[in-house]
mmCIF entry with sequence, helices, sheets and N, C-alpha, C, O atoms, coordinates in Angstrom:
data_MODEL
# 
_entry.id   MODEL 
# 
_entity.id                         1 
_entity.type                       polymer 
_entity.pdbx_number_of_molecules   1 
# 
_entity_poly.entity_id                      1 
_entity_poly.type                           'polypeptide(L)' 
_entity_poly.nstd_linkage                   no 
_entity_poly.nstd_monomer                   no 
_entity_poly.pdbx_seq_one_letter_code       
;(UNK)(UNK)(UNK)(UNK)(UNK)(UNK)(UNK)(UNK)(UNK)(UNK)(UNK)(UNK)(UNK)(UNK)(UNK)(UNK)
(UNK)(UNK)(UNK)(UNK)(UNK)(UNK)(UNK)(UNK)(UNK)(UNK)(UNK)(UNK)(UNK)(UNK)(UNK)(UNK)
(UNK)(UNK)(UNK)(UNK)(UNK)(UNK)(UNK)(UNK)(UNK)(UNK)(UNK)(UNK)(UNK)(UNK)(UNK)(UNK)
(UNK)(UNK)
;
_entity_poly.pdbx_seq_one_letter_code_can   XXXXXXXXXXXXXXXXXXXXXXXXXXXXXXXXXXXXXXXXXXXXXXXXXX 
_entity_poly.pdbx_strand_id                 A 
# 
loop_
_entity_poly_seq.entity_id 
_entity_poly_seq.num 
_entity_poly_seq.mon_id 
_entity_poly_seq.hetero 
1 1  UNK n 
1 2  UNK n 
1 3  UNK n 
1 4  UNK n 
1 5  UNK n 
1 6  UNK n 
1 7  UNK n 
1 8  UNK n 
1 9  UNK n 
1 10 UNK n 
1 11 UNK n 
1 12 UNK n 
1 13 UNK n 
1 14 UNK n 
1 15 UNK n 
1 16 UNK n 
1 17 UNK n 
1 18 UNK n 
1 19 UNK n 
1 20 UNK n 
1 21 UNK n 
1 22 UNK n 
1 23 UNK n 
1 24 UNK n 
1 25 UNK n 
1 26 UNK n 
1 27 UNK n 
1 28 UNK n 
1 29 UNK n 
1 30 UNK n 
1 31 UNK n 
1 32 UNK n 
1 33 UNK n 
1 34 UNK n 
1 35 UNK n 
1 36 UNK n 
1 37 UNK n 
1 38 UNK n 
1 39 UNK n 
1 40 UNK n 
1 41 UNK n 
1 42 UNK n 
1 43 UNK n 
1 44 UNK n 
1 45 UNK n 
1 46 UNK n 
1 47 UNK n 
1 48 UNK n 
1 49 UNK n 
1 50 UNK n 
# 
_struct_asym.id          A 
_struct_asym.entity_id   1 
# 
_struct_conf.conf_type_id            HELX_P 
_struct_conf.id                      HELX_P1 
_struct_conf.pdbx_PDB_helix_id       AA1 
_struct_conf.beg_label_comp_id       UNK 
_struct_conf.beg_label_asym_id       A 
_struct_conf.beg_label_seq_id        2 
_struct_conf.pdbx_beg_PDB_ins_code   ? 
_struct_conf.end_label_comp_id       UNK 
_struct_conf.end_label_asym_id       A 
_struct_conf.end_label_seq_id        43 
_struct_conf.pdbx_end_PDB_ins_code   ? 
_struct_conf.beg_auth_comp_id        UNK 
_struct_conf.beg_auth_asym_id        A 
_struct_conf.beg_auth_seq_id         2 
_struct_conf.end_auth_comp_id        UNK 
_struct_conf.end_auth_asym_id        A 
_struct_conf.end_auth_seq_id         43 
_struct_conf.pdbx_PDB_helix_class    1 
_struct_conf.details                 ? 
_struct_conf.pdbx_PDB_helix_length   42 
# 
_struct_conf_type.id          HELX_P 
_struct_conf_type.criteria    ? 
_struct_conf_type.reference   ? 
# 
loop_
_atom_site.group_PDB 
_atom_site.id 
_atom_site.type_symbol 
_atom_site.label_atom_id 
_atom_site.label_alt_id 
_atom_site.label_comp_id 
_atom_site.label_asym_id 
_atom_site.label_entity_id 
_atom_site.label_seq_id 
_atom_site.pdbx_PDB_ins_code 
_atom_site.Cartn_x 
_atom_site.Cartn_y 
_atom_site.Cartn_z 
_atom_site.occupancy 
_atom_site.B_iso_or_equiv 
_atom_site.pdbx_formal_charge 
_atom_site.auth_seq_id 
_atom_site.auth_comp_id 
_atom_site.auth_asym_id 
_atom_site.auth_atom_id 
_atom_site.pdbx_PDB_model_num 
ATOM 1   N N  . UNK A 1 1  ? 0.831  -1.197 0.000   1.00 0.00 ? 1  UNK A N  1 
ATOM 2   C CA . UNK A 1 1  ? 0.000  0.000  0.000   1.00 0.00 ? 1  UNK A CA 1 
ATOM 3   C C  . UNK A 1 1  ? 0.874  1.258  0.000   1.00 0.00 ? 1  UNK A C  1 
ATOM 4   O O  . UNK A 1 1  ? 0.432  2.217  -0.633  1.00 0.00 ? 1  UNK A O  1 
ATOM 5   N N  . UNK A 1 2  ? 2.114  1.395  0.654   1.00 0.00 ? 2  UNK A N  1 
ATOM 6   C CA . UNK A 1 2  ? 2.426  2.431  1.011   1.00 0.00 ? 2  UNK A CA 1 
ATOM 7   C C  . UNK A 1 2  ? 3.428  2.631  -0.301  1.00 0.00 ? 2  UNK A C  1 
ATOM 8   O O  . UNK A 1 2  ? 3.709  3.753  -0.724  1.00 0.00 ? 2  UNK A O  1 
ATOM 9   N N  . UNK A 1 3  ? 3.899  1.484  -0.853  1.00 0.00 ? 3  UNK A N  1 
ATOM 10  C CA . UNK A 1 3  ? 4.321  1.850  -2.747  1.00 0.00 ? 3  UNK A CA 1 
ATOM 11  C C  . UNK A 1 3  ? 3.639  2.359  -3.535  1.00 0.00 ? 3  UNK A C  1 
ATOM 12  O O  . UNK A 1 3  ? 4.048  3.172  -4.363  1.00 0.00 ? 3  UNK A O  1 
ATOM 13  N N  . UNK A 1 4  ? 2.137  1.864  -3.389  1.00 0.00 ? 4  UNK A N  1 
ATOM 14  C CA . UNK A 1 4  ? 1.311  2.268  -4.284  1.00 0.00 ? 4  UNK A CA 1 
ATOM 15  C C  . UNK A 1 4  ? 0.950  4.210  -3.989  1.00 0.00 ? 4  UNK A C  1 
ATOM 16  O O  . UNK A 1 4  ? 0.835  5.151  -4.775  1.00 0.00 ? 4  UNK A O  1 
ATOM 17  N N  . UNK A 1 5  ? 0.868  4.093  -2.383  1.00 0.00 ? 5  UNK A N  1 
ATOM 18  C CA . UNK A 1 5  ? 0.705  5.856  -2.311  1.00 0.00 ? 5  UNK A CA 1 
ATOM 19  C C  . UNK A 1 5  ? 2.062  6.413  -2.812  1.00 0.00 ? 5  UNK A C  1 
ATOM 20  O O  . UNK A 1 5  ? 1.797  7.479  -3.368  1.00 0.00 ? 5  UNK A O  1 
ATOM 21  N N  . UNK A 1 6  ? 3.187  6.214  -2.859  1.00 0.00 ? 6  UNK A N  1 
ATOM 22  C CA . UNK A 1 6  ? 4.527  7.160  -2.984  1.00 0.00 ? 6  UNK A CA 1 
ATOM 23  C C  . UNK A 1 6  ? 4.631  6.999  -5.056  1.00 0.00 ? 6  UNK A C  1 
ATOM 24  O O  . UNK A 1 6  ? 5.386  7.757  -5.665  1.00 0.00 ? 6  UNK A O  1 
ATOM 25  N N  . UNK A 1 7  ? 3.978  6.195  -5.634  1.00 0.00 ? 7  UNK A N  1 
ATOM 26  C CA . UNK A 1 7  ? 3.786  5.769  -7.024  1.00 0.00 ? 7  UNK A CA 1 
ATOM 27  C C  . UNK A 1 7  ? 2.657  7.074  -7.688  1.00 0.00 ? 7  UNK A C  1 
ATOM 28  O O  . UNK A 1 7  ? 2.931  8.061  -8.371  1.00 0.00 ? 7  UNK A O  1 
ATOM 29  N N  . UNK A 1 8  ? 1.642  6.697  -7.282  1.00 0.00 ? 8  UNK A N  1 
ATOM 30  C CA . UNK A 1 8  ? 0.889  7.577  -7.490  1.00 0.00 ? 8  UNK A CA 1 
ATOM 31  C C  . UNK A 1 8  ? 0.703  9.202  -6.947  1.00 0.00 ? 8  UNK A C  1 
ATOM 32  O O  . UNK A 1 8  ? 0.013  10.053 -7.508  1.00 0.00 ? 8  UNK A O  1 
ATOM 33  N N  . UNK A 1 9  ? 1.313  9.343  -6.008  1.00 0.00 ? 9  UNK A N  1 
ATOM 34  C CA . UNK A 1 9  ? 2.006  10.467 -5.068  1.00 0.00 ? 9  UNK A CA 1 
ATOM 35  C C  . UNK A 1 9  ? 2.657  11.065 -6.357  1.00 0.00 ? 9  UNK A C  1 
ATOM 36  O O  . UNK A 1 9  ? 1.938  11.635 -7.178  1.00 0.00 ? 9  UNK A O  1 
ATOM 37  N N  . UNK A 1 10 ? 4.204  10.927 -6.580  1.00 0.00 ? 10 UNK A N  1 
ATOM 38  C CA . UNK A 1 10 ? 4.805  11.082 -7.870  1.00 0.00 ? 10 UNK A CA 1 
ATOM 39  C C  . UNK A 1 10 ? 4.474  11.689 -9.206  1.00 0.00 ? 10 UNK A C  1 
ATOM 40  O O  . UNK A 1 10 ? 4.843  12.707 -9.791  1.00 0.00 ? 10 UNK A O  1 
ATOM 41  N N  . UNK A 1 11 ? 3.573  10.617 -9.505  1.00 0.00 ? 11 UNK A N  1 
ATOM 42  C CA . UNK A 1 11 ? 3.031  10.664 -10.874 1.00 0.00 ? 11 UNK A CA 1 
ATOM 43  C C  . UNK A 1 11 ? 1.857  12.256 -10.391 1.00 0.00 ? 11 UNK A C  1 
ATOM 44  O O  . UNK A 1 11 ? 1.968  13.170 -11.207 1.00 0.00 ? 11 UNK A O  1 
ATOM 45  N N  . UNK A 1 12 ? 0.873  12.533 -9.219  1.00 0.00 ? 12 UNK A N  1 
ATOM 46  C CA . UNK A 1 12 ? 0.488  13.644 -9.074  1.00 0.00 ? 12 UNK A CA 1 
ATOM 47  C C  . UNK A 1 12 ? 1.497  14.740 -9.338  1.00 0.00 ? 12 UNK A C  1 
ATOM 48  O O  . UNK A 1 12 ? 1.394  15.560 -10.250 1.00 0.00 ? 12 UNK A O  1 
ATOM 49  N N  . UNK A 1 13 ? 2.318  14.690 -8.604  1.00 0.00 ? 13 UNK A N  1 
ATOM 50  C CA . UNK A 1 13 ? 3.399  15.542 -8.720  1.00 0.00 ? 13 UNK A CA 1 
ATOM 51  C C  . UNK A 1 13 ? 4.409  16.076 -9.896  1.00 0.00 ? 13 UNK A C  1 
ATOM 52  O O  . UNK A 1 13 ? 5.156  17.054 -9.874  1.00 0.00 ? 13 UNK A O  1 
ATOM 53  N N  . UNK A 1 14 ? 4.225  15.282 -10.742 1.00 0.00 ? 14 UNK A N  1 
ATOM 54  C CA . UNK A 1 14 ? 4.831  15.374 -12.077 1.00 0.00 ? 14 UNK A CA 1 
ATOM 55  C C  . UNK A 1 14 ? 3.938  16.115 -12.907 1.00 0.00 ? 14 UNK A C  1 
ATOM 56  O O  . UNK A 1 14 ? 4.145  16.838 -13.881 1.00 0.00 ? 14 UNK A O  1 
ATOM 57  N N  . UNK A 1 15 ? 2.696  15.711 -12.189 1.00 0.00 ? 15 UNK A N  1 
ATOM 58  C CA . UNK A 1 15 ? 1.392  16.574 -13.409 1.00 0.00 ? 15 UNK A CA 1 
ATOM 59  C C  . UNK A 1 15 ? 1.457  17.534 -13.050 1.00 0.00 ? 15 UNK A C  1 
ATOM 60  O O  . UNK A 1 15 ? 1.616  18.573 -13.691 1.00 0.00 ? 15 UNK A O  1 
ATOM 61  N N  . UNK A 1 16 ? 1.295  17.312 -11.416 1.00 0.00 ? 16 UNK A N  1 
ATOM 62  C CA . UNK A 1 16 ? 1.191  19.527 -10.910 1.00 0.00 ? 16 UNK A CA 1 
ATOM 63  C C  . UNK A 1 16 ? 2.182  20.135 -11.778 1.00 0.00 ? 16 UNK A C  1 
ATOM 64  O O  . UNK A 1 16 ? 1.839  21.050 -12.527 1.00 0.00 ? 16 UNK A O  1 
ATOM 65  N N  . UNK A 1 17 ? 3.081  19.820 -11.757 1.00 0.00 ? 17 UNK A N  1 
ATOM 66  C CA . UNK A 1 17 ? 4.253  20.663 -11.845 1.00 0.00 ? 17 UNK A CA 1 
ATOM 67  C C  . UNK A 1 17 ? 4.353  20.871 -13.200 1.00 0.00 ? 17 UNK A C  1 
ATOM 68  O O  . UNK A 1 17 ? 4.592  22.022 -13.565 1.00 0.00 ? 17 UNK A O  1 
ATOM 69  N N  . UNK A 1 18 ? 4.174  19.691 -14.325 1.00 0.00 ? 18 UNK A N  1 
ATOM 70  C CA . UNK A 1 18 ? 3.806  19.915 -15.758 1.00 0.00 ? 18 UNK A CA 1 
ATOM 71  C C  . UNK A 1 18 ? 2.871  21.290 -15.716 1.00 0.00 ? 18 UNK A C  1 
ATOM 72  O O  . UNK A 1 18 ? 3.458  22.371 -15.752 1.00 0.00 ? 18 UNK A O  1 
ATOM 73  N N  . UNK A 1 19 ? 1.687  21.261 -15.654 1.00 0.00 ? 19 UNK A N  1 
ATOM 74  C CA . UNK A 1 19 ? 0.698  21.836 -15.990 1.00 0.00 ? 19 UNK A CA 1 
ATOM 75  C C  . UNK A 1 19 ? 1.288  22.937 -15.328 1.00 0.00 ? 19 UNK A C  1 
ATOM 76  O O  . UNK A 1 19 ? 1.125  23.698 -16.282 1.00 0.00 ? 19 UNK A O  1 
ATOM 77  N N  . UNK A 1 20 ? 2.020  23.888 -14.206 1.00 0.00 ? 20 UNK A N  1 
ATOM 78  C CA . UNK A 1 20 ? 2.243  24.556 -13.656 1.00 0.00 ? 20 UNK A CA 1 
ATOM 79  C C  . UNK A 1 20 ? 3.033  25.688 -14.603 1.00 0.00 ? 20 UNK A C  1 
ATOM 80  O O  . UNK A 1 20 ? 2.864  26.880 -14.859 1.00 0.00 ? 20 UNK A O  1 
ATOM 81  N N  . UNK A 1 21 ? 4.119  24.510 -15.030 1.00 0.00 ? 21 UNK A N  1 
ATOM 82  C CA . UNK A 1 21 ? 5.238  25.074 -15.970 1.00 0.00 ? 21 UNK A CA 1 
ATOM 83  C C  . UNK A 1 21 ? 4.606  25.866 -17.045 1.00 0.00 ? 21 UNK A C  1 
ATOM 84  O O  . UNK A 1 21 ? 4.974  26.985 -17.399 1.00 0.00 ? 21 UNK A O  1 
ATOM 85  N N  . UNK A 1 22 ? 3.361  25.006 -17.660 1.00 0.00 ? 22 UNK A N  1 
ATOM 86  C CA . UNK A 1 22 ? 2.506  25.092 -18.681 1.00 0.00 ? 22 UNK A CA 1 
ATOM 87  C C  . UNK A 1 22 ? 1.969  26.963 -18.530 1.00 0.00 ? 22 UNK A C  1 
ATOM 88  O O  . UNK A 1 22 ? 2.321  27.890 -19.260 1.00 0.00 ? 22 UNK A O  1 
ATOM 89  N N  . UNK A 1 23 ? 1.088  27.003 -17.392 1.00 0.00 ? 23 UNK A N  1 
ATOM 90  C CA . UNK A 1 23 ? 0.780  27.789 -16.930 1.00 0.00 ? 23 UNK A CA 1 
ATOM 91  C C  . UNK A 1 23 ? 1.601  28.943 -16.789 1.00 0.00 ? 23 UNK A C  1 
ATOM 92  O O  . UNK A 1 23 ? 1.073  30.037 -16.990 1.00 0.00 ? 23 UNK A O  1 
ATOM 93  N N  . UNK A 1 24 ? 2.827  28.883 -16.470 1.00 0.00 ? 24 UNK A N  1 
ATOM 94  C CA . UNK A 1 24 ? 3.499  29.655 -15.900 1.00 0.00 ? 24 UNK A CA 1 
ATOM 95  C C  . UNK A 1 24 ? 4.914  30.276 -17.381 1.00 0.00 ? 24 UNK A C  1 
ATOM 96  O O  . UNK A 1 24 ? 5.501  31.345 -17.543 1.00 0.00 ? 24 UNK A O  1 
ATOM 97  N N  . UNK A 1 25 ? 4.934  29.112 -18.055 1.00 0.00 ? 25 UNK A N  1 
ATOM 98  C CA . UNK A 1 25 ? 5.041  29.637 -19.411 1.00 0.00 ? 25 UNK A CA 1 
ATOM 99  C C  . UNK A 1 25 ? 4.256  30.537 -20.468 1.00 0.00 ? 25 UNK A C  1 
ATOM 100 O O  . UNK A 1 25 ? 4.873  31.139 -21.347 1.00 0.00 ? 25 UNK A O  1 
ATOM 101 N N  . UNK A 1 26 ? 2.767  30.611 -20.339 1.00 0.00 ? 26 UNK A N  1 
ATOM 102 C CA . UNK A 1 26 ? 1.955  31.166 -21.182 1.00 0.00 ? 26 UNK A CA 1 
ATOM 103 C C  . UNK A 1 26 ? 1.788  32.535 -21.015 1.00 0.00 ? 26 UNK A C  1 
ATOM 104 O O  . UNK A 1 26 ? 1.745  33.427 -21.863 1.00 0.00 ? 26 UNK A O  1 
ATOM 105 N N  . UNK A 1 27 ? 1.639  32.608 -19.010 1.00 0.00 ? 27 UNK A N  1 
ATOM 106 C CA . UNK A 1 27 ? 1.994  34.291 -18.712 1.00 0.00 ? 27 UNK A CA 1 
ATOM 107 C C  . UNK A 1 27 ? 3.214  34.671 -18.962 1.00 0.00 ? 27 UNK A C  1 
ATOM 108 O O  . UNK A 1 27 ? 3.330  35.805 -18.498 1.00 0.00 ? 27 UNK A O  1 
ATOM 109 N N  . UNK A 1 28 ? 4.212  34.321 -19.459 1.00 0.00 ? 28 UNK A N  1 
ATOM 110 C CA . UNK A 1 28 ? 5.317  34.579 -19.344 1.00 0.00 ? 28 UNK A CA 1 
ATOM 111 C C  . UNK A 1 28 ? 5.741  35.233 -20.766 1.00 0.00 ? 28 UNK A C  1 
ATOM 112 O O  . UNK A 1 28 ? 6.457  36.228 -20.875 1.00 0.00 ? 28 UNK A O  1 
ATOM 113 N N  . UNK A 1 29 ? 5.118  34.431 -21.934 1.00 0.00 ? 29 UNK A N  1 
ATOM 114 C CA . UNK A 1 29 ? 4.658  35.131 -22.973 1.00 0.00 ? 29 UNK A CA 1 
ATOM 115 C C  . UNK A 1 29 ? 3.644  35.968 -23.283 1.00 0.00 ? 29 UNK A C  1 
ATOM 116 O O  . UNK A 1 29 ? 3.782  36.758 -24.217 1.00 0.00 ? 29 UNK A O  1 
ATOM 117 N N  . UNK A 1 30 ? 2.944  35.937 -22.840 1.00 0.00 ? 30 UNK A N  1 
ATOM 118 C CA . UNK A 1 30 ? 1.341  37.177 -23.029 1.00 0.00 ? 30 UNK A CA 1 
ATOM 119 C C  . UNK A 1 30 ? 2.704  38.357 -22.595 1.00 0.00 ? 30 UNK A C  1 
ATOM 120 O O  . UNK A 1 30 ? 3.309  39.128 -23.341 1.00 0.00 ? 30 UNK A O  1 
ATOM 121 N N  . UNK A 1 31 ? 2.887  38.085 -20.897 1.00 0.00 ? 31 UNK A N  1 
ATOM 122 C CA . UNK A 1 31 ? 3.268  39.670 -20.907 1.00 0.00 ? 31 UNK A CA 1 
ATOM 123 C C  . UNK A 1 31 ? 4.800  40.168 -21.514 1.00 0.00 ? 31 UNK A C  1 
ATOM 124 O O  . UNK A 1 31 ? 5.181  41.337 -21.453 1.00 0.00 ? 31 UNK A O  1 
ATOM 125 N N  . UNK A 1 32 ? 5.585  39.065 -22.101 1.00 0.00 ? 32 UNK A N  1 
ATOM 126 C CA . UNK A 1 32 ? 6.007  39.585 -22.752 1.00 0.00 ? 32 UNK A CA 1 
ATOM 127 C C  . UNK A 1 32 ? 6.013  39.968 -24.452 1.00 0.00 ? 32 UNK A C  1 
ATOM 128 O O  . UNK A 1 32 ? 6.826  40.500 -25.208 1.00 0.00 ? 32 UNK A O  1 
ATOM 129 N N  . UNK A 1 33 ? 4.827  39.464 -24.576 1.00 0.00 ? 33 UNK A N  1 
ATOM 130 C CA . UNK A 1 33 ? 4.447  40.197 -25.945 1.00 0.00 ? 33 UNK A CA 1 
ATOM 131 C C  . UNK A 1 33 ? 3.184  41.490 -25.916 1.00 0.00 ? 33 UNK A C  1 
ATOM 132 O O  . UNK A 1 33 ? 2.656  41.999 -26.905 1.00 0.00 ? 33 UNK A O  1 
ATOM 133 N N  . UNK A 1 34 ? 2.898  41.832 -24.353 1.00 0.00 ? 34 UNK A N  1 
ATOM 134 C CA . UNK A 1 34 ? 2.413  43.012 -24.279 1.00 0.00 ? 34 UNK A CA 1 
ATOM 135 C C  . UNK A 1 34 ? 3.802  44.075 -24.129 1.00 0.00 ? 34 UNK A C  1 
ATOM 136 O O  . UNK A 1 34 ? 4.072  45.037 -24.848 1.00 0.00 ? 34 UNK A O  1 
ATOM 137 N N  . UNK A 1 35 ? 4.515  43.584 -23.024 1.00 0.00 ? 35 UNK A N  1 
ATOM 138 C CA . UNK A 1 35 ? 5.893  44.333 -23.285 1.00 0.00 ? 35 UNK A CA 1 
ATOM 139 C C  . UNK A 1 35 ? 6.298  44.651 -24.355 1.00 0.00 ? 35 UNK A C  1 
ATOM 140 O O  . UNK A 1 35 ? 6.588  45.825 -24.582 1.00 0.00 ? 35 UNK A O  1 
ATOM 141 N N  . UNK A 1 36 ? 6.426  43.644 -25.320 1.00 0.00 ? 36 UNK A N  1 
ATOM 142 C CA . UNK A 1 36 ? 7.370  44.541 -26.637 1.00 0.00 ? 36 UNK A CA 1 
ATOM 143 C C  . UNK A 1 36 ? 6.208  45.556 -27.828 1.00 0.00 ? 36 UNK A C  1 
ATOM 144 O O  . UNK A 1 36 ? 6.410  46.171 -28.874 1.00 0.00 ? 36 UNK A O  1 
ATOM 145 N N  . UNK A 1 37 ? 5.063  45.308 -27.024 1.00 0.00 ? 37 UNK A N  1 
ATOM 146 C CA . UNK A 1 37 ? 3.760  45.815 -27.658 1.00 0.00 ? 37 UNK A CA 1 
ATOM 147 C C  . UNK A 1 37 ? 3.728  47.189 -27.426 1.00 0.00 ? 37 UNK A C  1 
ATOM 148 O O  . UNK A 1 37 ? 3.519  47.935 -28.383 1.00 0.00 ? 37 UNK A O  1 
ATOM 149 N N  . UNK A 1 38 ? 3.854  47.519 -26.613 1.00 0.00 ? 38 UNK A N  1 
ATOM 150 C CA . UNK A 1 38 ? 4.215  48.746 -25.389 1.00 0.00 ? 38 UNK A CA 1 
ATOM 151 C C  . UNK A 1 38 ? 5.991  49.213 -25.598 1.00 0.00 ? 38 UNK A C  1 
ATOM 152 O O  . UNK A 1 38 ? 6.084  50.360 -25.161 1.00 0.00 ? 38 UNK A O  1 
ATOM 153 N N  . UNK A 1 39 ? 6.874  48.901 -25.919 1.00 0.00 ? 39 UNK A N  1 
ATOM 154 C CA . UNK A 1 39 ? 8.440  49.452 -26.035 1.00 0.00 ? 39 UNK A CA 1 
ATOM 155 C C  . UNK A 1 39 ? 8.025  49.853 -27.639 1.00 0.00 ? 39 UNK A C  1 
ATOM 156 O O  . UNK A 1 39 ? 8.335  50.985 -28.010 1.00 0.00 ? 39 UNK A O  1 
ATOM 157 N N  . UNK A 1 40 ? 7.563  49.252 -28.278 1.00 0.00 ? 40 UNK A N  1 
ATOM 158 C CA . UNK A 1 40 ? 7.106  49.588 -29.745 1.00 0.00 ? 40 UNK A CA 1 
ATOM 159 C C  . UNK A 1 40 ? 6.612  50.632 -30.224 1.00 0.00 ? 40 UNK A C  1 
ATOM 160 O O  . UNK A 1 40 ? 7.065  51.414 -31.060 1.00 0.00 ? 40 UNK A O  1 
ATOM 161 N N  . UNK A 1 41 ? 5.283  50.618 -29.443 1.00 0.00 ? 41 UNK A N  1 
ATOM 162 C CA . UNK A 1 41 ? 4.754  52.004 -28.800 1.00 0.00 ? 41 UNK A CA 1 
ATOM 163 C C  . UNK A 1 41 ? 5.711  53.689 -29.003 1.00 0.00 ? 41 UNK A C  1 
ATOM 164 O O  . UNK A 1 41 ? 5.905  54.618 -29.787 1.00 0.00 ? 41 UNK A O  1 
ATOM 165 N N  . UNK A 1 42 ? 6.114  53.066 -27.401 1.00 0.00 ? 42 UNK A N  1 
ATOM 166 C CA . UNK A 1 42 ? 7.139  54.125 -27.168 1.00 0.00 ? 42 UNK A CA 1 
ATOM 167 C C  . UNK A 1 42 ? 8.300  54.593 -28.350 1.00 0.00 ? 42 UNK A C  1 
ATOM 168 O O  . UNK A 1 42 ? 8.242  55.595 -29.064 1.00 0.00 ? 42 UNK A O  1 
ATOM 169 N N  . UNK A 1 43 ? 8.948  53.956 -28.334 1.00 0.00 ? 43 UNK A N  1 
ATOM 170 C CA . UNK A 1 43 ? 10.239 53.886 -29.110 1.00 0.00 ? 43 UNK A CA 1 
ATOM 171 C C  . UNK A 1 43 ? 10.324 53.702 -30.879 1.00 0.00 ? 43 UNK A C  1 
ATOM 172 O O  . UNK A 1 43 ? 11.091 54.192 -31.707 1.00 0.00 ? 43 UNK A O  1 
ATOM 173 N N  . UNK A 1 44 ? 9.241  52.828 -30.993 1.00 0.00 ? 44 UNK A N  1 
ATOM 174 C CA . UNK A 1 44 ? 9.423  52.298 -32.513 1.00 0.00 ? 44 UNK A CA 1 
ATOM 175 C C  . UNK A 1 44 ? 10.251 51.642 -32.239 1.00 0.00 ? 44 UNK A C  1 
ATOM 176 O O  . UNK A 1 44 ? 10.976 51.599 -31.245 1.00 0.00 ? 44 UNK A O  1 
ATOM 177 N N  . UNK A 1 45 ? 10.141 50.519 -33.990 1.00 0.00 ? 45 UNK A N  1 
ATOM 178 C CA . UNK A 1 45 ? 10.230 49.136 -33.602 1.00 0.00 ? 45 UNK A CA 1 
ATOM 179 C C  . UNK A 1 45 ? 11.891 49.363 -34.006 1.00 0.00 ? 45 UNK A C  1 
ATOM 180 O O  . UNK A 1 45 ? 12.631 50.264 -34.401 1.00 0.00 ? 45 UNK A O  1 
ATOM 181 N N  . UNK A 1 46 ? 11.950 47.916 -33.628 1.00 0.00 ? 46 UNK A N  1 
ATOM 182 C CA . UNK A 1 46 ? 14.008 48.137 -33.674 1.00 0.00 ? 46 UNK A CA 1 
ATOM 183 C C  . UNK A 1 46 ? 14.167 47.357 -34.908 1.00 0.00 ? 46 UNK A C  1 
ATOM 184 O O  . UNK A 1 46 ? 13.630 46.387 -35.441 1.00 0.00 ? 46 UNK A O  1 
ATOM 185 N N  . UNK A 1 47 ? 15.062 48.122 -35.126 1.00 0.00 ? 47 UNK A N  1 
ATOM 186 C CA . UNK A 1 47 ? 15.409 48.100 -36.630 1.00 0.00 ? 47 UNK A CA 1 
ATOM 187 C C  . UNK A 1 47 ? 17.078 46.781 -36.299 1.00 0.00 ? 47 UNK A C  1 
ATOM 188 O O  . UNK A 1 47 ? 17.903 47.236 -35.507 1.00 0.00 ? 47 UNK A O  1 
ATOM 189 N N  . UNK A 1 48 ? 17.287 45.855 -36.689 1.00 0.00 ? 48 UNK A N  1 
ATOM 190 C CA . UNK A 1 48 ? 18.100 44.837 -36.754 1.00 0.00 ? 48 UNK A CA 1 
ATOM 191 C C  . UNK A 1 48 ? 19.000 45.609 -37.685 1.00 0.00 ? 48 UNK A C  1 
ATOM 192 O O  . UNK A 1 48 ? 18.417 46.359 -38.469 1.00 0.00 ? 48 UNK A O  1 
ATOM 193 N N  . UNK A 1 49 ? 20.505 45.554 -37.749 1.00 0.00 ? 49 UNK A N  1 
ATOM 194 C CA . UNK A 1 49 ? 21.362 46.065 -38.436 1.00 0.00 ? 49 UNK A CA 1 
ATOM 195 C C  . UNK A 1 49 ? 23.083 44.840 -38.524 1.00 0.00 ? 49 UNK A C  1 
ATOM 196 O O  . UNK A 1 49 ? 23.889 44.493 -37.661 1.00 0.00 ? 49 UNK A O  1 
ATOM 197 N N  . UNK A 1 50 ? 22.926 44.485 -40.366 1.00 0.00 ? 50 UNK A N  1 
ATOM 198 C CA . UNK A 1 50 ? 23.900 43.172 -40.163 1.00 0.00 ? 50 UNK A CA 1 
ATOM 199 C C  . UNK A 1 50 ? 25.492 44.469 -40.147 1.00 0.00 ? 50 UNK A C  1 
ATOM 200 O O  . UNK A 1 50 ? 26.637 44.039 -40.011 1.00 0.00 ? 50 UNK A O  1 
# 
């Protein structure tokens, strides 16, 4: 019994943390594509120079 809780324990834990990452990746892009939405704004866009 107590394999089966630390097995399935785990495998919870792998999902939290998946889905978390998930989560925590998506705000991570929104606000940084409101950021460069907003420096764009301000500044105009940046010009790349080879």
């Amino acid at each position: 019994m107590l394999n089966e809780h630390l097995f399935y324990g785990g495998i919870l834990l792998c999902a939290c943390s998946a889905g978390l990452a998930v989560i925590l990746g998506s705000w991570y892009m929104v606000r940084k594509i409101k950021l460069n939405g907003k420096l764009d704004e301000e500044y105009g866009k940046e010009i790349k120079e080879k």
